[in-house]
N, CA, C and O of each residue as an XYZ file, in Angstrom:
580
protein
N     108.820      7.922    -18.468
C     107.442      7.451    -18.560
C     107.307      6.532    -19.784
O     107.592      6.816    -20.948
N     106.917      5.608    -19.398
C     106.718      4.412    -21.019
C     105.598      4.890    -21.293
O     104.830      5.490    -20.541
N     105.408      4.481    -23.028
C     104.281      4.861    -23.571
C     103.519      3.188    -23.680
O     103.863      2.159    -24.261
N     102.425      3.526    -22.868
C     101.332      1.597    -23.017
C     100.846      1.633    -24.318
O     100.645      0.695    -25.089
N     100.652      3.049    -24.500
C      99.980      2.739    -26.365
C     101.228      1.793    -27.409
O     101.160      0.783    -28.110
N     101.850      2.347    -27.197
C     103.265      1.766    -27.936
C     103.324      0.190    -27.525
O     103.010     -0.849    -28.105
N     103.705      0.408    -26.642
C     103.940     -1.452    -25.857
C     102.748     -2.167    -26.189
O     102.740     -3.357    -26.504
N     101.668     -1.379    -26.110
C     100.293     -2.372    -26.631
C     100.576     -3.010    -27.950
O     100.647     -4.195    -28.276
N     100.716     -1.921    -28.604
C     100.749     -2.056    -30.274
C     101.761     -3.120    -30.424
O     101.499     -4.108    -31.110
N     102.886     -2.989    -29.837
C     103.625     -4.359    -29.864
C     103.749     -5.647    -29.694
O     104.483     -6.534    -30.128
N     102.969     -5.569    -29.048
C     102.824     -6.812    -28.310
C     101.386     -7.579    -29.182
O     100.658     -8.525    -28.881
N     101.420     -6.849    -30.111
C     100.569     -7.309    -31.120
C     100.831     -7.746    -32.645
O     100.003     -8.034    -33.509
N     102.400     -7.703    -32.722
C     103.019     -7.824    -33.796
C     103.068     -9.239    -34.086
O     103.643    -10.156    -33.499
N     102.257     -9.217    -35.237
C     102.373    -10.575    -36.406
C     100.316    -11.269    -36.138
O      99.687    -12.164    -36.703
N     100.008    -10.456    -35.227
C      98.781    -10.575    -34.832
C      97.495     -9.714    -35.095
O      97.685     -8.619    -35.625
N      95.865    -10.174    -34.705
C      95.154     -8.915    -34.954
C      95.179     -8.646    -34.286
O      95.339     -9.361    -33.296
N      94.982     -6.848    -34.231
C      94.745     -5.847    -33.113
C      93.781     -5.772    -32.995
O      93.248     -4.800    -33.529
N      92.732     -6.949    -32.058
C      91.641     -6.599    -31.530
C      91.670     -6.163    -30.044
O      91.094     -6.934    -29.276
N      92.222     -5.101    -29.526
C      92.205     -4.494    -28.700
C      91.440     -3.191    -28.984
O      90.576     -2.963    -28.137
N      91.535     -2.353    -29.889
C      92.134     -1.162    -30.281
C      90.340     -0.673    -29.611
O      89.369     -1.421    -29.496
N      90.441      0.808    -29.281
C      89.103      1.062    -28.549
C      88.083      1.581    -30.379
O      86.933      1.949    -30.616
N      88.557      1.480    -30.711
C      87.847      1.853    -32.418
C      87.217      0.972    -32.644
O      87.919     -0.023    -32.818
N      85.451      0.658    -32.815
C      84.790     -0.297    -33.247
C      84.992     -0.483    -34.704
O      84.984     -1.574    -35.275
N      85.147      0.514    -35.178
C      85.553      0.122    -37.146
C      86.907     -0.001    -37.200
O      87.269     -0.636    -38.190
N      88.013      0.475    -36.309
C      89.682     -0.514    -36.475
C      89.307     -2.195    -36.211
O      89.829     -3.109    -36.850
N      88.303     -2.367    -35.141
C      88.192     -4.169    -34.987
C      87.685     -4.578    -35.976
O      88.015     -5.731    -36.254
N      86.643     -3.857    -36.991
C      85.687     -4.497    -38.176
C      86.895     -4.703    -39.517
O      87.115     -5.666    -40.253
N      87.444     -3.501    -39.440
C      89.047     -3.920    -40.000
C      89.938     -4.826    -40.213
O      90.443     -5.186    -41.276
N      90.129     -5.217    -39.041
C      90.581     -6.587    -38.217
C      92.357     -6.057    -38.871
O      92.846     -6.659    -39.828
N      92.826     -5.334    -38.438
C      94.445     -5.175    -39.124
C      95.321     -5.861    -38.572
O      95.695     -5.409    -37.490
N      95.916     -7.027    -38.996
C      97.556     -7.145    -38.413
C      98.814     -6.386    -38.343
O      99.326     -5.725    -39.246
N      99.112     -6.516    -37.504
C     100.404     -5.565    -36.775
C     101.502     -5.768    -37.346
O     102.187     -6.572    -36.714
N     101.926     -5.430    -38.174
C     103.485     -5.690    -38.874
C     104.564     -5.231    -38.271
O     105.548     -5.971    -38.293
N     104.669     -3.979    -37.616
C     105.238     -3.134    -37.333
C     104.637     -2.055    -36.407
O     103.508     -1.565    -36.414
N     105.951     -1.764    -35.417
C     104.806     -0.258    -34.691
C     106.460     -0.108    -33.885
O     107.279     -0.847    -33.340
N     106.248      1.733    -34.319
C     107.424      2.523    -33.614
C     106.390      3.952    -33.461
O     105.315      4.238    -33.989
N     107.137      4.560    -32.631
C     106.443      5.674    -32.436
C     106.097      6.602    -33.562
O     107.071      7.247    -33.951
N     105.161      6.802    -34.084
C     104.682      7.957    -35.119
C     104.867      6.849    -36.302
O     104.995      7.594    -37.274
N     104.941      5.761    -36.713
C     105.121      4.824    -38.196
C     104.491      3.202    -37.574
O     104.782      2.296    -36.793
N     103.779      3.493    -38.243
C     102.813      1.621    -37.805
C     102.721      1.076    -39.077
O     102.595      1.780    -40.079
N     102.764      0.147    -39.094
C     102.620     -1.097    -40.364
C     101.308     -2.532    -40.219
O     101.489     -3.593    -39.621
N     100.514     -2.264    -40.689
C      99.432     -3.156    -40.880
C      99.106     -3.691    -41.979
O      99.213     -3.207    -43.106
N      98.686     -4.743    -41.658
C      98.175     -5.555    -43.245
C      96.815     -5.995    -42.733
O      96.450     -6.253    -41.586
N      96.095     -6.012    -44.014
C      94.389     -6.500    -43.791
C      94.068     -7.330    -44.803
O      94.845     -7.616    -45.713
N      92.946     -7.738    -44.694
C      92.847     -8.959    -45.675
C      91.244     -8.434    -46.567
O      90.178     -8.185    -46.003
N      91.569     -8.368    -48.377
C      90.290     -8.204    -48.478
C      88.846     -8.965    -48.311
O      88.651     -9.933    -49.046
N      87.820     -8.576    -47.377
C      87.001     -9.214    -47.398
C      85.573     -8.712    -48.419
O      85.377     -7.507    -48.573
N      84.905     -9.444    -48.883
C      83.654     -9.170    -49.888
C      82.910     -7.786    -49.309
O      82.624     -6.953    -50.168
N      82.623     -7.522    -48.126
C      81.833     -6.620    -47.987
C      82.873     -5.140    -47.686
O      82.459     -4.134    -47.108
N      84.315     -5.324    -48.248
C      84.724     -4.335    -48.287
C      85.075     -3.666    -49.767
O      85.791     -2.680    -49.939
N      84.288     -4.566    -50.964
C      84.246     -4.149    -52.054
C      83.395     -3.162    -52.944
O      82.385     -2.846    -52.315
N      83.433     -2.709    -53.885
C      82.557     -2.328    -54.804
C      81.840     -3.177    -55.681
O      82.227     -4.313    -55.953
N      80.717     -2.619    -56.173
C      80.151     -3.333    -57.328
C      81.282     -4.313    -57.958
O      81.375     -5.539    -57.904
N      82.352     -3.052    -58.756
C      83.167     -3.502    -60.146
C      84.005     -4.907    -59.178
O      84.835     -5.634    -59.725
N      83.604     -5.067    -57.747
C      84.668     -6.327    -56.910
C      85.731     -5.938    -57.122
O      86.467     -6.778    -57.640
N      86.369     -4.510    -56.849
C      87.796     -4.182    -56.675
C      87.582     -3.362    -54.630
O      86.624     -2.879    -54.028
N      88.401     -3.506    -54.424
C      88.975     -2.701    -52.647
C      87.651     -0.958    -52.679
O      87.642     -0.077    -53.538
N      87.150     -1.018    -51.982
C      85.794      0.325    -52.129
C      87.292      1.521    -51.898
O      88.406      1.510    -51.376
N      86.427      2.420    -52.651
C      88.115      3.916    -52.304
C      87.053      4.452    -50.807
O      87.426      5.432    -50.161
N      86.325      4.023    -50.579
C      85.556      4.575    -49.215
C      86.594      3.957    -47.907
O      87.146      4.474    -46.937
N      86.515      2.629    -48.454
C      87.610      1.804    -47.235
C      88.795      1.885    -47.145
O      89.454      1.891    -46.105
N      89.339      1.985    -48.730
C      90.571      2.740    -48.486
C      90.879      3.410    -47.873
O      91.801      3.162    -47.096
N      90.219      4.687    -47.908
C      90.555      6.122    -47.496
C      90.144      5.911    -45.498
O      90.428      6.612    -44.528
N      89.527      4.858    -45.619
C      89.071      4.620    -44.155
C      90.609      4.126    -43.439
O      91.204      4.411    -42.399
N      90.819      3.403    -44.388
C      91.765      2.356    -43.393
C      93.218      3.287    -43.434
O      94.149      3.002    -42.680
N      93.293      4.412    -44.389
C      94.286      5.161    -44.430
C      93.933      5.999    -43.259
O      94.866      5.992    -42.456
N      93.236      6.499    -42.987
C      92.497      7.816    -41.790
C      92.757      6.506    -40.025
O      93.492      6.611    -39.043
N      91.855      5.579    -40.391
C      92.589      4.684    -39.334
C      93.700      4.565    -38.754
O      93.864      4.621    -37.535
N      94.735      4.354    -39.769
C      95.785      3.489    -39.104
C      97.093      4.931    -38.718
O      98.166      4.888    -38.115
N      96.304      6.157    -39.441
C      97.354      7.553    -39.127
C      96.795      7.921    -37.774
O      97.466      8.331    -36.826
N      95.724      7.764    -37.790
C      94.956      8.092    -35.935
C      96.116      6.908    -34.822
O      96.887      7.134    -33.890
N      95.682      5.642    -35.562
C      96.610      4.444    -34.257
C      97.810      5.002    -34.174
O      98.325      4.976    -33.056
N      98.613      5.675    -35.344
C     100.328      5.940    -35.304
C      99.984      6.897    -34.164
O     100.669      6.953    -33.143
N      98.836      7.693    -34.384
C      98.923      9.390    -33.180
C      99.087      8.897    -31.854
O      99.904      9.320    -31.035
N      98.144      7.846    -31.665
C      98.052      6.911    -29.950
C      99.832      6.237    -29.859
O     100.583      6.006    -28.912
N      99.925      6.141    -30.917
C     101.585      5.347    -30.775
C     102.511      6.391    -30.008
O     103.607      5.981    -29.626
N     102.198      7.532    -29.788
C     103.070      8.743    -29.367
C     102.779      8.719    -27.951
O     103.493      9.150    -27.046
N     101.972      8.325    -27.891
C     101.388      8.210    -26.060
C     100.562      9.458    -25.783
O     100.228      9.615    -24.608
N     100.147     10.441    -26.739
C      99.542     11.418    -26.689
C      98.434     11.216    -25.881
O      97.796     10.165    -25.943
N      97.997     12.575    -24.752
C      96.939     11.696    -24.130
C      95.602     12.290    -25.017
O      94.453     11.881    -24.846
N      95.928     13.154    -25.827
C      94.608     13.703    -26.665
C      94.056     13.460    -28.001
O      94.938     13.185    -28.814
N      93.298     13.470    -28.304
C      92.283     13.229    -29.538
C      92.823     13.977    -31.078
O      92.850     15.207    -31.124
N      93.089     13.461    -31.856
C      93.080     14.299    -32.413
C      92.151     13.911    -33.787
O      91.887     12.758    -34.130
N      91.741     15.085    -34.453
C      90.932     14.760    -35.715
C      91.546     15.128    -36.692
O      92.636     15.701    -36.696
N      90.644     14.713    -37.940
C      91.440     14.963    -39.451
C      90.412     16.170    -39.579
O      89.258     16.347    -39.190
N      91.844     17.332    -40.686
C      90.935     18.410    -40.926
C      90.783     18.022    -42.377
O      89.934     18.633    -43.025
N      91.636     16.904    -43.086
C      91.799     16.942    -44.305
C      91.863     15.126    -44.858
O      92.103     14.176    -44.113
N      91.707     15.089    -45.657
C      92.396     13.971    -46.261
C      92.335     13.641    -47.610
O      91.244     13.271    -48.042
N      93.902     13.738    -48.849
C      93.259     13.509    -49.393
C      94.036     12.210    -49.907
O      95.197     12.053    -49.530
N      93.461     11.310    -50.721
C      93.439     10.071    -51.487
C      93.909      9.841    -52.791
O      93.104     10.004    -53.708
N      95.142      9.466    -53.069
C      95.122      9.467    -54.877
C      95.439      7.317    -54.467
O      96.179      6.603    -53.790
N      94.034      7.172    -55.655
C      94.021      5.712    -56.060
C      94.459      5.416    -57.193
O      93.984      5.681    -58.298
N      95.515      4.776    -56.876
C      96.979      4.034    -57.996
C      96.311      2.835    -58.712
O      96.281      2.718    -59.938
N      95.916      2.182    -58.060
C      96.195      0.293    -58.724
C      94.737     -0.026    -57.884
O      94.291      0.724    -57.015
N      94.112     -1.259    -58.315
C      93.094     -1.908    -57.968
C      93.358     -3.459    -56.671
O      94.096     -4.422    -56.878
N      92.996     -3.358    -56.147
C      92.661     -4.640    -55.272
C      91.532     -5.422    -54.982
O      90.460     -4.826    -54.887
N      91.562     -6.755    -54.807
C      90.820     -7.564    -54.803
C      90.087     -8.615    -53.649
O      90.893     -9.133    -52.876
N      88.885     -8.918    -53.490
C      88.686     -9.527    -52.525
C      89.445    -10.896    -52.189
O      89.711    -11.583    -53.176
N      89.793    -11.339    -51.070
C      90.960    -12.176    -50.606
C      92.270    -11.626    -50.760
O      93.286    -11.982    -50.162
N      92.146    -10.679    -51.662
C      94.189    -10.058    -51.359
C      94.996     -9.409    -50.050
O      94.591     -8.599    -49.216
N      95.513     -9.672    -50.103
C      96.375     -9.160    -48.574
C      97.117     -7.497    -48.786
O      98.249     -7.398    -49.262
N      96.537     -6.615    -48.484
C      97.219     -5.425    -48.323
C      97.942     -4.845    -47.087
O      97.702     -5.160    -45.921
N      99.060     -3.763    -47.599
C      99.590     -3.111    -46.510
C      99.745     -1.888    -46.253
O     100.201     -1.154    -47.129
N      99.410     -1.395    -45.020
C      99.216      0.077    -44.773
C     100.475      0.634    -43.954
O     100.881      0.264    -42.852
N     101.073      1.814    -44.960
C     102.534      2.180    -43.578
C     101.906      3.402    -43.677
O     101.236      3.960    -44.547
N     102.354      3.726    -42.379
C     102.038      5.028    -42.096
C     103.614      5.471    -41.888
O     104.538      4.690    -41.659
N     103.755      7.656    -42.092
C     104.604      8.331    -41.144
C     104.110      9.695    -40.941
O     103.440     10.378    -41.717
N     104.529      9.970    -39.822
C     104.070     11.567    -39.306
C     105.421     12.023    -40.247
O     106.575     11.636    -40.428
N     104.400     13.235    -40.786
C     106.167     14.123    -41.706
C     106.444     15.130    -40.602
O     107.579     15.109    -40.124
N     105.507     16.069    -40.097
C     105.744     17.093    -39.182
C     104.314     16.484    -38.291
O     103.257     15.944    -38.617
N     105.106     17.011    -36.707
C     104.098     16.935    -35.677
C     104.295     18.489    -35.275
O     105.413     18.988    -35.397
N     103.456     19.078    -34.904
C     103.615     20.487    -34.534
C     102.779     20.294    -32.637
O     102.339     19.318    -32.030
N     102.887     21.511    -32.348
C     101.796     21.535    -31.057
C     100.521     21.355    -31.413
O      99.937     20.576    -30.659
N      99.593     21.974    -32.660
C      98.362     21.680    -32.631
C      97.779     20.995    -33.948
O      96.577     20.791    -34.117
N      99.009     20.590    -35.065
C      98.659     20.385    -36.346
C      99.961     19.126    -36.733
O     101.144     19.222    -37.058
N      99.275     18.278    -36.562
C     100.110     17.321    -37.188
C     100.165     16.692    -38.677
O      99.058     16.152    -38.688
N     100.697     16.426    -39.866
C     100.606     16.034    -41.312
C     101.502     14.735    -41.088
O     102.561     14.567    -40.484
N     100.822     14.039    -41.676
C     100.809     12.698    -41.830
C     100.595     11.770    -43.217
O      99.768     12.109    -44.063
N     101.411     10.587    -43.360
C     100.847     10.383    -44.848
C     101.004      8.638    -44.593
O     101.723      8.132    -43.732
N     100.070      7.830    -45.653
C     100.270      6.647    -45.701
C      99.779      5.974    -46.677
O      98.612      5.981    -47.069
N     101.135      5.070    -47.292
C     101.020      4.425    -48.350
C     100.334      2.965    -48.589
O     100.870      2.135    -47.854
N      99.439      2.484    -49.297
C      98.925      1.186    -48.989
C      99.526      0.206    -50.292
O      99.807      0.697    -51.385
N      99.630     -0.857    -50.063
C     100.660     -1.418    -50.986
C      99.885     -2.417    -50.935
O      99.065     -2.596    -50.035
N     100.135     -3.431    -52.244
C      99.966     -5.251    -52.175
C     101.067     -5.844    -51.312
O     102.119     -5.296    -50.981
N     100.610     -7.144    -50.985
C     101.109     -7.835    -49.962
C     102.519     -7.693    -50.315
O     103.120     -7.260    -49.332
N     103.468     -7.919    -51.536
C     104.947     -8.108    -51.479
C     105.222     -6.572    -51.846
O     106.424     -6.503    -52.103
N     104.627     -5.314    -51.981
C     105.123     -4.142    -51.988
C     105.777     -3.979    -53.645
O     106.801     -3.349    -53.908
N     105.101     -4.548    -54.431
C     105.437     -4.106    -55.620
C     104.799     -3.485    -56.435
O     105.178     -3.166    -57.562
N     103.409     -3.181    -55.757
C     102.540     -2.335    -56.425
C     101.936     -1.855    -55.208
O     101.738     -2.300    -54.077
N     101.647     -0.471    -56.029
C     101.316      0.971    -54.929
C     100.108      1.362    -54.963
O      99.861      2.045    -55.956
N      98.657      1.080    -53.775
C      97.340      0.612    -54.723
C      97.133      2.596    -53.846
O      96.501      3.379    -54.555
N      97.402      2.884    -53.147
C      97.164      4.226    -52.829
C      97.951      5.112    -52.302
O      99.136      4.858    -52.517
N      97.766      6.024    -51.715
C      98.615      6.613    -50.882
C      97.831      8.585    -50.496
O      97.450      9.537    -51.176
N      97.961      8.272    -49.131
C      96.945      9.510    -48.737
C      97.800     10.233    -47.596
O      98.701      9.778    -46.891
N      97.203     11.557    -47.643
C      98.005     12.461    -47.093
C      97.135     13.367    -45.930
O      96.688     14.413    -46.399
N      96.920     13.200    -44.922
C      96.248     14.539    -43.640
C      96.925     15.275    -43.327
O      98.152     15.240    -43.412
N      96.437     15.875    -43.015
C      96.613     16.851    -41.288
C      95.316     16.901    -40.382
O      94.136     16.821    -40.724
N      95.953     17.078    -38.957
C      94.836     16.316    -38.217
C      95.426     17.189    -36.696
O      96.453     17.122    -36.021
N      94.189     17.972    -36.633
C      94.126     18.919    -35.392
C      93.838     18.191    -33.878
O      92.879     17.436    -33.716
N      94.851     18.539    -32.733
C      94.702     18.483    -31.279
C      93.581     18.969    -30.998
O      93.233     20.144    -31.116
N      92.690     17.652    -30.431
C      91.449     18.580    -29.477
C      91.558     18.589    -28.179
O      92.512     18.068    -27.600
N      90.454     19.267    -27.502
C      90.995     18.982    -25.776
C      90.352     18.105    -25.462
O      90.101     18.246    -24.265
N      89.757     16.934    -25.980
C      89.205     15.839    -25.566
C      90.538     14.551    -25.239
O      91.394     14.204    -26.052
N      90.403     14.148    -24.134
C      91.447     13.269    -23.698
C      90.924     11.953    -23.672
O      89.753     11.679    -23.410
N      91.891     11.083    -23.969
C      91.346      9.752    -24.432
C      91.531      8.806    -22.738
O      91.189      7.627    -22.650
């Protein structure tokens, strides 16, 4: 059985994923760097209304686009079910800026039957500075997508 979530995601590489059924993944607007089953790679671009006052990256969007892009890795499995975060938490490293180009990797560490942990690091565009990095777990519901 092929997974279409997977092949979707691919076929989106170097591009935006405006497919994705998430109205705040499209407001996102993420490019596809990468996508294997359970590890996706996106980059986004900062825009002004994703800042704070001080005009550094909001830790609200951060933590958004980290919770995001670990949900897209879950669809990358071909899973046909929902799953939610029971947790998440956020340690903010380094500052970012509006117009900078960031990158989000995700990996599942353990997938279990009903509890999966997951973590993902967000980086500047050439990966030499580490602006976050957040860690879930995120429960199977019986809601099917």
């Amino acid at each position: 059985m092929s997974n279409k979530a997977l092949v979707n995601l691919q076929t989106f590489i170097g591009k935006e994923f405006n497919s994705s059924p998430s109205p705040f993944m499209q407001w996102l607007k993420p490019i596809v760097l990468a996508a294997e089953a359970g590890k996706l790679t996106f980059q986004y671009t900062i825009r002004k209304e994703m800042t704070n006052p001080a005009a550094i990256l909001h830790g609200g969007v951060t933590a958004a686009i980290i919770d995001d892009v670990i949900g897209a890795a879950m669809f990358s499995f071909g899973e046909p079910y929902f799953y939610t975060s029971i947790n998440l938490n956020v340690d903010y490293l380094a500052p970012a800026f509006e117009g900078d180009k960031i990158i989000a990797e995700t990996s599942i560490t353990k997938k279990g039957k009903q509890i999966v942990n997951a973590q993902c690091e967000v980086w500047n565009a050439d990966r030499t500075k580490l602006i976050a990095k957040g860690y879930t777990n995120l429960f199977k519901t019986e809601f099917k997508r």
